[in-house]
N, C-alpha and C positions, 0 to 999 in steps of 0.2 A: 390539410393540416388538422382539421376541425377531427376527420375520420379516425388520422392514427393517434391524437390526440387521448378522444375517449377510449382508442382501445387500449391505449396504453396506461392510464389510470385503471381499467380493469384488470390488464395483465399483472400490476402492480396491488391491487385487491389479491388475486390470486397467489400471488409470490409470497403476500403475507401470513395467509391461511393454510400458506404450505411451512411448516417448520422447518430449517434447512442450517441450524447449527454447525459449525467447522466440522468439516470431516464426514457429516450427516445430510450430504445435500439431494441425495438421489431423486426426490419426489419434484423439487424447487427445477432438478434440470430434465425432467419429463416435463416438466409446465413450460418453459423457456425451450423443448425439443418440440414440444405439438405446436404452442403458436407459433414457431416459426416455420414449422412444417406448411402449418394451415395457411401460412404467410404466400403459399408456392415454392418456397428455398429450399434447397438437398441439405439437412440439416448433420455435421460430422458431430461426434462426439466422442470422447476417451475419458474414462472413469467418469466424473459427473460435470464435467465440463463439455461445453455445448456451442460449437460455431457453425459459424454460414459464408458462405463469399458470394459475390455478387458475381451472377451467370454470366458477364461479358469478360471474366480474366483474361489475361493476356500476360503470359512472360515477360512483352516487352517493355510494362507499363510498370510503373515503383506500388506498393500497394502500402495501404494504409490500414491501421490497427484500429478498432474501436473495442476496449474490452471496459468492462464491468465484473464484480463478482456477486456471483448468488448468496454466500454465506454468511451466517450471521453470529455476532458474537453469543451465547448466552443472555438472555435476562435480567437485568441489575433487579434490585429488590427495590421495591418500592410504586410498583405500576398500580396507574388507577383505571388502566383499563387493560382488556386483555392482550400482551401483546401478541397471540398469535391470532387475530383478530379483524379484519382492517375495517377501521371506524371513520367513515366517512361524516364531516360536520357540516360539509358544502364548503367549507375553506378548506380546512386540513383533513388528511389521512392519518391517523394514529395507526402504527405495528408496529412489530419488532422487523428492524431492516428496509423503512419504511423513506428510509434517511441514507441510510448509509449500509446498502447502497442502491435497495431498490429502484430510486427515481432514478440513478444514474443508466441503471440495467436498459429499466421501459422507454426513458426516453435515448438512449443509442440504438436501442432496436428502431423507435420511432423512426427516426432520422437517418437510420440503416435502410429501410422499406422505401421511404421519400426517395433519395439519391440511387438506391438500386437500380431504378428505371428510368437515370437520366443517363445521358451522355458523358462520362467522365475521361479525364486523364490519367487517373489512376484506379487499381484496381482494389475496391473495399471490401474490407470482411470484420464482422461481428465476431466478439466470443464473450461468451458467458462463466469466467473463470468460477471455481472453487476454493476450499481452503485459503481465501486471503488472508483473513482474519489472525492464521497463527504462522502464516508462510509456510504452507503446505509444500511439499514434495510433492505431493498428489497434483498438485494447482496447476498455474500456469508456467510451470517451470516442465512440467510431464507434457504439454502443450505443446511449446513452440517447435521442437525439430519434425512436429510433422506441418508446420503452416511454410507458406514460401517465405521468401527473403521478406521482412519488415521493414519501411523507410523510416518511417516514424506511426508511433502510436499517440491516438488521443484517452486518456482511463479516465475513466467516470468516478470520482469520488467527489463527496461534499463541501464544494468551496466556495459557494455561492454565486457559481460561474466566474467567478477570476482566475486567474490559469497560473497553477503552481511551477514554473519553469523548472525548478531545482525542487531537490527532496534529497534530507540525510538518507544515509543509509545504517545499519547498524551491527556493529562487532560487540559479543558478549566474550571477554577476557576467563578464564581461570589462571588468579596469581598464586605465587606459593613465594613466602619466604624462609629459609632454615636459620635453625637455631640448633642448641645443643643441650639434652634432656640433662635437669640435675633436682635435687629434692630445695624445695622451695624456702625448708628451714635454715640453708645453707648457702653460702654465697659460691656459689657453682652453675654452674652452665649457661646458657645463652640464652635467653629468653626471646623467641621468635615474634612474638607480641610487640617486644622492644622495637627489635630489627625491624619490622613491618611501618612501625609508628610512622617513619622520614620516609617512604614507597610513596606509602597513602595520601602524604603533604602534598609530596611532587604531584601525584597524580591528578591529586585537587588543582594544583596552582599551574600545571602544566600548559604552554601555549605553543602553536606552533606559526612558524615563517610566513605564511602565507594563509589567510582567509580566504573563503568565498564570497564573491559579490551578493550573493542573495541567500546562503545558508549562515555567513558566520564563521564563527570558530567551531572545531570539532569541539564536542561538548564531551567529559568523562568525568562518569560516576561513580564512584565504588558504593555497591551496593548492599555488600553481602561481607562476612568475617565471620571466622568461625578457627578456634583453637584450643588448647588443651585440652587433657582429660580426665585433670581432677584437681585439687583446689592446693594439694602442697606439692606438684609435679609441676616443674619448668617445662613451660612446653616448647616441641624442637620442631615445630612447624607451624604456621602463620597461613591461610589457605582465605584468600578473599575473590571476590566478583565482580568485574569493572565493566556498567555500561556505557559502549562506546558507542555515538551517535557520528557519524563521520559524513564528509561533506565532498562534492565533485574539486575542491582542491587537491586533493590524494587519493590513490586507490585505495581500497581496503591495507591492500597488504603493506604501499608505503606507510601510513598510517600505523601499522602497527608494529611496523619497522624502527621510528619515533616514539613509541610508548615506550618500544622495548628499550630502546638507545638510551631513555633518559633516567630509567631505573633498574640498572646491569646487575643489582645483589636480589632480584626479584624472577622468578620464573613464571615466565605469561605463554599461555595456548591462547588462540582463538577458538571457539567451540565452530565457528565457520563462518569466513568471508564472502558467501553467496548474496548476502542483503547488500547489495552495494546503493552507493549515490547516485542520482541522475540529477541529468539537466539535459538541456532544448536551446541548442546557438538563440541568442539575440535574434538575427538575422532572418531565422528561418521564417516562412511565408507563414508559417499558422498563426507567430508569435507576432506578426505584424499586422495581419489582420485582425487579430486580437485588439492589440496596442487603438487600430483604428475605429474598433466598434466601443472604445471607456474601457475595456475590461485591466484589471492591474496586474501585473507582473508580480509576483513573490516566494517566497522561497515556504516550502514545505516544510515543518521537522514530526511531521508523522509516517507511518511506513504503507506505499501499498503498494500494489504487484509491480510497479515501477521499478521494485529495488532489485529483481530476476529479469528484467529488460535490458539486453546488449543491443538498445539499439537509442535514438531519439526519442523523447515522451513525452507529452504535457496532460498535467494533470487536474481535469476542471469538470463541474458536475452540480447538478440543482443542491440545494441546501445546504447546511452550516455544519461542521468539524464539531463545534460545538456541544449540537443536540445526538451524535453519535454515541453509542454505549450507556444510552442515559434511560431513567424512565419514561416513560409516556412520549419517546422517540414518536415524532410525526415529518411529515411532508407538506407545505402547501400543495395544493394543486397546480397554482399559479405560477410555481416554480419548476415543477414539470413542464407547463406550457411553455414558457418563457427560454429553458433548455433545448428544447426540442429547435424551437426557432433558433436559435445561439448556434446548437451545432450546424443545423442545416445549411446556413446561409454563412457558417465558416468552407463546411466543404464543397460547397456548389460551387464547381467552376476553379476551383483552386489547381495552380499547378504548380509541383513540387519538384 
């Protein structure tokens, strides 16, 4: 414990001082492709995503996910240290991705290395995804059809090891409402503005039949309006942005099935229902040993590779949601250690 402990605060030192922005990760997954290399593991990789599976596979046996991603969002302004940097205080690690979602990275591989060399029921495998941060194409969505069947995945993100059971997923609408062009000095044409006004209402105050136990109501926003094109011209179209946060009550598509249902003089696309919602049965064995070591059960409404997952997921991982995308983003160490333990002693011996 003590061994992949420290190496995994180093690997995490290195992760930091490798710059590895969305889209930019090449250098972040040669660092995550040599230690695992150096690990002894046959290390697979496609674009800058980076996996391993533990040498004892077996078709016959269900396997189990453990991804994290390398990428990191941009730099907010405001750092008082360098974030490509990593600044060890003896408590905390300051970098950029140091949080969210490095520790989640070093400590699954930790815990990946531990259980590699035991005796399991199932077959496990590491990956090192990319592009999370903007829900890459490139990511882990370019991933899965080459990995075997998945039973359920554990994804490393920042939750202070309580296990996110559910998570929104999220649909970005383009609406358009029509109107009929006339000159503004005149009492003529339709003003699309107009027509728009009672869309937007509904949209706000819209509810639907059935919530989620642990996400909620789907949440929608309009974000965005944009019309005419010029100050004595009636404008003959109304063109707004609706962010939809949706929930395992509906699929994407019923969902916006229901958007559309409830506002018929309004024309909505979805730009793409690929971010879907997940959740993880009650019942299932991770979620109950969970339940049994304190950790709390809750619903997610932030996005991570979870939402390109056709399969079971839970989402838990050292540090706070929080401190993600912020300045002077840091890790304890102690939260590291204390993950590493948490995962291990979830998979060891568990039979799915």
């Amino acid at each position: 414990m003590d061994e992949v402990y420290y190496e995994a605060i180093d690997l995490l030192k290195k992760l930091i001082s490798t710059p590895s922005i969305s889209r930019d990760e090449e250098k972040a997954g040669d660092v995550v492709a040599r230690f695992l290399a150096d690990c002894g593991f046959e290390v697979n990789r496609h674009g800058n995503n980076v996996w391993v599976t533990a040498p004892d596979y077996s078709v016959d046996k269900p396997t189990i996910l453990l991804n994290s991603h390398i990428d990191t969002v941009k730099p907010a302004s405001g750092w008082t240290h360098n974030p490509f940097e990593a600044e060890d205080d003896g408590e905390k690690i300051y970098g950029l991705g140091s949080n969210d979602a490095g520790a989640s990275v070093v400590s699954l591989i930790a815990a990946f290395r531990m259980l590699a060399v035991e005796p399991r029921q199932y077959n496990l495998l590491f990956l090192a995804s990319c592009e999370e941060e903007v829900s890459g194409k490139n990511g882990i969505e370019s991933v899965l059809p080459l990995l075997p069947e998945i039973a359920v995945a554990i994804v490393g993100e920042p939750t202070q090891m309580h296990p996110a059971v559910a998570e929104k997923g999220l649909m970005v609408l383009d609406g358009e409402v029509k109107g009929k062009a006339g000159h503004a000095a005149r009492n003529e044409g339709v003003n699309a503005i107009y027509e728009a006004i009672p869309v937007i209402e509904t949209l706000r105050n819209l509810t639907f039949p059935v919530e989620s136990a642990f996400l909620g109501p789907v949440k929608i926003s309009v974000t965005q309006i944009a019309a005419g094109t010029q100050h004595n011209v009636v404008p003959d179209a109304c063109r707004f942005v609706v962010d939809v946060r949706t929930t395992d009550a509906y699929t994407n598509e019923e969902t916006l099935s229901l958007i559309s249902e409830a506002v018929p003089q309004a024309h909505l696309v979805a730009r793409s229902t690929r971010l879907r919602p997940s959740s993880i049965s009650d019942s299932h064995p991770l979620v109950g040993r969970l339940k049994m070591s304190g950790r709390k059960p809750f619903g997610s409404p932030t996005l991570s590779d979870q939402a390109l997952m056709p399969f079971q997921s839970v989402k838990i991982g050292p540090g706070a949601s929080a401190r993600s995308h912020t300045a002077d983003e840091f890790i304890y160490k102690s939260e590291i250690r204390e993950a590493i333990q948490l995962y291990y002693s979830l998979l060891k011996d568990l039979s799915i």
